[in-house]
N, C-alpha and C positions, 0 to 999 in steps of 0.2 A: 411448127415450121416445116416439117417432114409432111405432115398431111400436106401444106398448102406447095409443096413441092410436085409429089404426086399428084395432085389436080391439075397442076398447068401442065406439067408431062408424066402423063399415063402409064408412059412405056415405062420407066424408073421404077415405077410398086414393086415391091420383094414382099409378099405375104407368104406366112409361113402356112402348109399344106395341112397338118396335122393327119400326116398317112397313117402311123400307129392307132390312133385315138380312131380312125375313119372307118380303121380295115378290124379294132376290136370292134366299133358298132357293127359294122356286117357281119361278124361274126355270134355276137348275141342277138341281131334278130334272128340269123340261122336257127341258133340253139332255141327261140322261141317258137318258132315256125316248127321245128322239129316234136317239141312239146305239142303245141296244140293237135298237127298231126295225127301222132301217139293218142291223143285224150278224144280226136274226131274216132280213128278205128276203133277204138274202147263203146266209145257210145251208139258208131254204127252197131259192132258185134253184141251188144248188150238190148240192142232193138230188136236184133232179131228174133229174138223169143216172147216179142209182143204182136201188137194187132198187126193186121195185114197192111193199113196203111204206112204203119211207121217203119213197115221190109222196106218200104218205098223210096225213102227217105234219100238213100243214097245214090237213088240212079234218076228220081224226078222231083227236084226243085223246088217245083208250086205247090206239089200237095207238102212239103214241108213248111211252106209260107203261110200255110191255109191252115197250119194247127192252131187249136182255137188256145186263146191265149190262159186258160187256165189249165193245159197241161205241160207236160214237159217238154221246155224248147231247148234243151244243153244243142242239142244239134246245130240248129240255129243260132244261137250264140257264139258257138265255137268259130263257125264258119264266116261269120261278121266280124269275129274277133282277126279269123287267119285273113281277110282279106283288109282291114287295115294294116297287115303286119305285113302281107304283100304287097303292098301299095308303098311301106317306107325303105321296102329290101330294094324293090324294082328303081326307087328313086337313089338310091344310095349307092348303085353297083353301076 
């Protein structure tokens, strides 16, 4: 009865916001986005005392994309992971 109230008039809907529940989600993807961060520097600084291409890594893109797929991609990962997690922070705030 209450739904078919709100359908004929719009304006009357009282939905409850759930700011507590909304404002801890944005707060745990912070704390995830924080993590990955953290585990991206770990694996830049942990490249660096490999080949010259993987110094690369963090200042050009493509040659990261171009790593052949049987070596070590945490890089790559990491950073597909941090960008779905920016993509739910960006929609959520």
């Amino acid at each position: 009865m209450l739904a078919e109230h709100i359908a004929v008039k719009p304006h009357t809907g009282i939905y409850r916001r759930f700011d507590a529940l909304n404002a801890r989600h944005i707060l745990y993807l912070q704390a995830e986005l924080c993590i990955l961060e953290r585990r991206l520097r770990n694996v830049e600084r942990a490249d660096q005392g490999k080949d010259e291409r993987r110094l690369r890594y963090a200042v050009d893109f493509e040659s990261m994309l171009e790593t052949p797929n049987d070596e070590d991609q945490t890089q790559l990962e990491l950073i597909m992971e941090m960008h779905e997690k920016l993509n739910q922070y960006s929609k959520s705030t």
